[in-house]
C-alpha positions in Angstrom: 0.0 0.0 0.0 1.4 3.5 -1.1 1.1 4.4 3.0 3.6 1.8 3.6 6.1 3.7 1.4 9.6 4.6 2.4 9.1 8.6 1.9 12.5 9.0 1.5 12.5 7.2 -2.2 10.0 9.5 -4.4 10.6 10.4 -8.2 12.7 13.1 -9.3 9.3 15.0 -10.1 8.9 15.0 -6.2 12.1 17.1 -5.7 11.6 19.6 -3.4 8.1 18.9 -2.0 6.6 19.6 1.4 8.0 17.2 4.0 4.4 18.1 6.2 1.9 16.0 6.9 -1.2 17.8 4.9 1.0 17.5 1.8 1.5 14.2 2.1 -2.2 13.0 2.8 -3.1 15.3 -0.2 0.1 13.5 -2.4 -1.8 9.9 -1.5 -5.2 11.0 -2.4 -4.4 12.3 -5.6 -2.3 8.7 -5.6 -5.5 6.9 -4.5 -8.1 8.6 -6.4 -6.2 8.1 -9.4 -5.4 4.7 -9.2 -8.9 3.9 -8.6 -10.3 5.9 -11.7 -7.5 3.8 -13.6 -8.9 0.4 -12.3 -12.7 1.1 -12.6 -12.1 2.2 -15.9 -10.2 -0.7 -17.0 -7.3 1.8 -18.6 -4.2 -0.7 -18.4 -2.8 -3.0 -20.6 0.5 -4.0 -19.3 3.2 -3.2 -22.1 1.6 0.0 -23.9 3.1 3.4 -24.2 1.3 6.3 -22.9 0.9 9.6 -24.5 1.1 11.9 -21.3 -0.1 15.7 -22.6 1.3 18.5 -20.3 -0.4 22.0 -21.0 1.6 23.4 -18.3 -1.4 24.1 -16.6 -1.8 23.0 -12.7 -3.6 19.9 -13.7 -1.1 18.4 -16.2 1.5 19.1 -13.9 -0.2 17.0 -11.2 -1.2 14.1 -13.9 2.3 13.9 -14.7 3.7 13.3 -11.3 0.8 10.8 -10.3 1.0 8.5 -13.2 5.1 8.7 -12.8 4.8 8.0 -9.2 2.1 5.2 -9.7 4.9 3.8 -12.3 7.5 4.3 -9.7 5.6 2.4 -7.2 5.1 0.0 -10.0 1.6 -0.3 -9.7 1.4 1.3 -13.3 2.9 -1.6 -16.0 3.1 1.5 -19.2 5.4 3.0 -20.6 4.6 7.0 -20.3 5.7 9.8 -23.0 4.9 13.5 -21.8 3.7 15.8 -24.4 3.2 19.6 -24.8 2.0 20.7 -27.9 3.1 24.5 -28.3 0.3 26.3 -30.5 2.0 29.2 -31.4 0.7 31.5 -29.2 2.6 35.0 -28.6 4.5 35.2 -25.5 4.7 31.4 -25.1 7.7 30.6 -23.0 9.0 27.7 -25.0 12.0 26.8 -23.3 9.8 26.4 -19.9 8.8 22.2 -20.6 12.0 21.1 -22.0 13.8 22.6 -19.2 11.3 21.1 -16.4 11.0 17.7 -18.2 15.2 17.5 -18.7 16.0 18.5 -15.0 13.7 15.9 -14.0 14.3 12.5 -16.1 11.5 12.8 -17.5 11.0 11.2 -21.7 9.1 14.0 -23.8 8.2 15.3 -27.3 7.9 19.2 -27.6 6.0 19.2 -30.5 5.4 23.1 -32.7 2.2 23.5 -34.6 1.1 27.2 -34.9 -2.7 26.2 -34.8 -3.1 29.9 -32.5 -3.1 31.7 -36.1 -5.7 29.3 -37.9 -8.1 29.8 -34.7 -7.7 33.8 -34.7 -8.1 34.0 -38.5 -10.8 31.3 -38.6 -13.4 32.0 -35.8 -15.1 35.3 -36.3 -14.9 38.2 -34.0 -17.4 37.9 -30.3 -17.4 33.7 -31.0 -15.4 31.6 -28.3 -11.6 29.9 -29.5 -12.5 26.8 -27.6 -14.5 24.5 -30.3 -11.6 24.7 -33.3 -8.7 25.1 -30.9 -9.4 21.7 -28.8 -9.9 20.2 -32.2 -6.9 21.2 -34.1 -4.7 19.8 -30.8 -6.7 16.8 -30.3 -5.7 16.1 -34.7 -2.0 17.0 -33.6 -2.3 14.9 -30.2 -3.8 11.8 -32.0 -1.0 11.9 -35.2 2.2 12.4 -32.3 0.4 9.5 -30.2 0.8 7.8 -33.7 3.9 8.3 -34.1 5.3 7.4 -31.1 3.8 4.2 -31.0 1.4 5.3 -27.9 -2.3 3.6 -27.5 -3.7 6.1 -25.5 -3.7 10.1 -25.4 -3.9 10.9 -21.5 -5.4 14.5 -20.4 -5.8 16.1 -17.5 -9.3 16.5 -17.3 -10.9 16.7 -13.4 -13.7 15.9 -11.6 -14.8 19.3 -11.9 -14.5 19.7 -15.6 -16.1 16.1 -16.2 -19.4 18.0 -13.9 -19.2 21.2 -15.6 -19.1 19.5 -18.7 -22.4 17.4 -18.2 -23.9 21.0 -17.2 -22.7 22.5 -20.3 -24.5 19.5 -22.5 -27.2 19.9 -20.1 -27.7 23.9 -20.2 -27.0 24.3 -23.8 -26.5 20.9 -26.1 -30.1 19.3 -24.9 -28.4 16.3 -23.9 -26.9 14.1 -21.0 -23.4 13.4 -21.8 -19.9 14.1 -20.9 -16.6 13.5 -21.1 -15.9 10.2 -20.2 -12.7 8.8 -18.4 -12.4 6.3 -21.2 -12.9 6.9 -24.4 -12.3 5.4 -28.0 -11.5 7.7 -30.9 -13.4 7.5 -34.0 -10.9 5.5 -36.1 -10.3 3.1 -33.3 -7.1 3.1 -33.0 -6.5 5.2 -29.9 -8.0 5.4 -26.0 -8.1 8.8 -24.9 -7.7 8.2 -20.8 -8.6 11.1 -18.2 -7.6 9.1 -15.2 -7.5 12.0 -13.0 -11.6 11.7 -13.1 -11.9 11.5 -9.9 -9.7 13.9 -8.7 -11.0 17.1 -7.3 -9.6 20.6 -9.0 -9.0 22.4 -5.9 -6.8 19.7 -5.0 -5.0 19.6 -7.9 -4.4 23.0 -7.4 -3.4 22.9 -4.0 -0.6 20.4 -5.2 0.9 22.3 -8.1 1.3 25.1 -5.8 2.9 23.4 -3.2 5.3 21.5 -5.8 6.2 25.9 -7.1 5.5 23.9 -10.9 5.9 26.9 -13.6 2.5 27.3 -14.8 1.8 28.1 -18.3 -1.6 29.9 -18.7 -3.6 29.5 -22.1 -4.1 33.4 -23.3 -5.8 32.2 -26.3 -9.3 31.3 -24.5 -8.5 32.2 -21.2 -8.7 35.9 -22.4 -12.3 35.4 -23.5 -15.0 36.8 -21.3 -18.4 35.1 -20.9 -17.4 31.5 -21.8 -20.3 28.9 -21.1 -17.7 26.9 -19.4 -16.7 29.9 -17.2 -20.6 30.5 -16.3 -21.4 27.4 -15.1 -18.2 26.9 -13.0 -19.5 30.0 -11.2 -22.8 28.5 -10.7 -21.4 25.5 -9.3 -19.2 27.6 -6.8 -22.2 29.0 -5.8 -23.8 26.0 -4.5 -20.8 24.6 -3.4 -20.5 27.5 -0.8 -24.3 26.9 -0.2 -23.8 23.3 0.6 -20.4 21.8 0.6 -20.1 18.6 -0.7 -23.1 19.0 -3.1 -20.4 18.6 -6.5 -18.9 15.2 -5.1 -22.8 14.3 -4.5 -23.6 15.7 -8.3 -20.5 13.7 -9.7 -21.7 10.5 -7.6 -25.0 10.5 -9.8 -23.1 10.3 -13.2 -22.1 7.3 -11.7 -25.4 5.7 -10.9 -27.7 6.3 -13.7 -31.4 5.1 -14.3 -32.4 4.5 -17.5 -35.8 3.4 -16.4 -36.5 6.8 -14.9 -35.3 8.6 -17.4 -36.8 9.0 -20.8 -34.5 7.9 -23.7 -36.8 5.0 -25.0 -33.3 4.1 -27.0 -32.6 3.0 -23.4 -34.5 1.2 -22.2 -37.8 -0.3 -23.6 -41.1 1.8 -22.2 -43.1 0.3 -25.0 -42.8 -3.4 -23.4 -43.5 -2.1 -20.3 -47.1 -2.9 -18.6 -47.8 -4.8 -15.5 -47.4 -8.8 -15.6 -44.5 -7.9 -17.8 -40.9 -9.3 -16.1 -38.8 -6.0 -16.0 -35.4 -5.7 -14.3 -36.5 -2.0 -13.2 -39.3 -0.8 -11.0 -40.4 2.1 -8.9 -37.9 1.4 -5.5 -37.0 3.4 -2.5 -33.9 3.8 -3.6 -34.7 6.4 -6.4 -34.3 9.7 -3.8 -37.4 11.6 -2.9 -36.7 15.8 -2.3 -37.5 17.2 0.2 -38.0 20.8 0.7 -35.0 23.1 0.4 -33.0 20.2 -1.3 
């Protein structure tokens, strides 16, 4: 068990992190949580390569050090390539990666595709980046992943941006869906892995900053005001400070769908439904009643 660990051996990505106790709890859960998104998800076969893509953002950075120290710990049979796709944007600080990944050990492909100018000549003025920019890197993401011999593309996606993301489809696409933390692309040839699903963003954040990683923010969409994504984030906030724990309780129910009380008859089969009938799904106690103020 990782809490058996001799403290004193971590990975070079480790270097320099807090020797107090909070750190370390929060350095296992990550650990945990992680390793347990990986196993539900059935994201391992022992022997394939990994494409590991670092933003440079706080949640990359804490991918990349849990899926290294899993693999440290051996508990993680994969080989693991990082990845940071530089997009051209001005002001970029290119030599920031190569440097960070060097120092530390760490294999990498630093990979320049100036997809910043297609997006800004492309989308017209007032529309969000977001749409064409996360599909142009995804295109350059899945041919590198190629190239390299990876089976999967791993991201750095969080619990929170797994929620916001079902709010988003929700609120605005008319349906229930969102990003899953395992996924096959459309030519089947690649798994695009988020196993840091059930990781919680404030924690990631809270480890970046302890580890002083060199964030990289994105000015291409993070200088647009009024994103959807930004909106609903806020609203989430805002009943998390109202109730605290209600996103862990929101993400829990993504987990523990009903078809039957739902209405999607591609899901399950109303029209064969009358009493008499055998059914695997009936009204129960379980299915949660509101009460006021809920």
């Amino acid at each position: 068990m990782l809490d058996d660990t001799d403290e004193s051996e971590i990975h070079p990505l480790f270097a320099g992190a807090p020797s107090t106790t909070e750190f370390r709890k929060l350095r296992k859960r990550l650990v945990r949580e992680t390793r347990a998104a990986i196993e539900d998800y059935g994201m391992v076969r022992p022997g394939d390569r990994w494409l590991v893509c670092l933003s440079g953002g706080k949640d990359s950075y804490a991918l990349l050090a849990i899926l290294h120290e899993l693999k440290w710990r051996g508990l993680l049979p994969v080989d693991l390539l990082a990845c940071n796709l530089d997009q051209g944007q001005p002001g970029f600080p290119a030599t920031v990666l190569p440097e960070f990944l060097s120092q530390r050990g760490v294999e990498h492909r630093i990979e320049y595709q100036d997809t910043y100018s297609i997006v800004k000549d492309k989308v017209p003025e007032g529309r969000t980046y977001c749409a064409l920019c996360s599909r142009l890197r995804r295109g350059n993401l899945y041919r590198i992943a190629r190239e390299e011999g990876c089976s999967a593309v791993v991201l750095g996606h969080h619990r929170d941006d797994i929620l916001e993301t079902f709010f988003m489809n929700l609120f605005h696409g008319g349906r229930l869906a969102t990003m899953p933390p395992k996924l096959l692309n459309e030519e089947g040839d690649l798994t695009v892995l988020r196993p840091l699903a059930y990781v919680a963003e404030a924690d990631c954040e809270r480890f970046s900053r302890a580890m002083n990683y060199p964030i990289i923010p994105c000015d291409l969409c993070g200088s647009q005001e009024g994103l959807q994504r930004v909106q609903v984030k806020r609203l989430l906030d805002e009943w998390e400070a109202r109730t605290p724990g209600r996103r862990q309780v929101m993400f829990r129910s993504l987990m523990n769908v009903r078809p039957s009380h739902l209405l999607d008859p591609k899901l399950f089969d109303f029209a064969s439904l009358f009493p008499g009938t055998p059914s695997d799904e009936t009204e129960s106690s379980d299915i949660p009643r509101l009460t006021p103020g809920d």
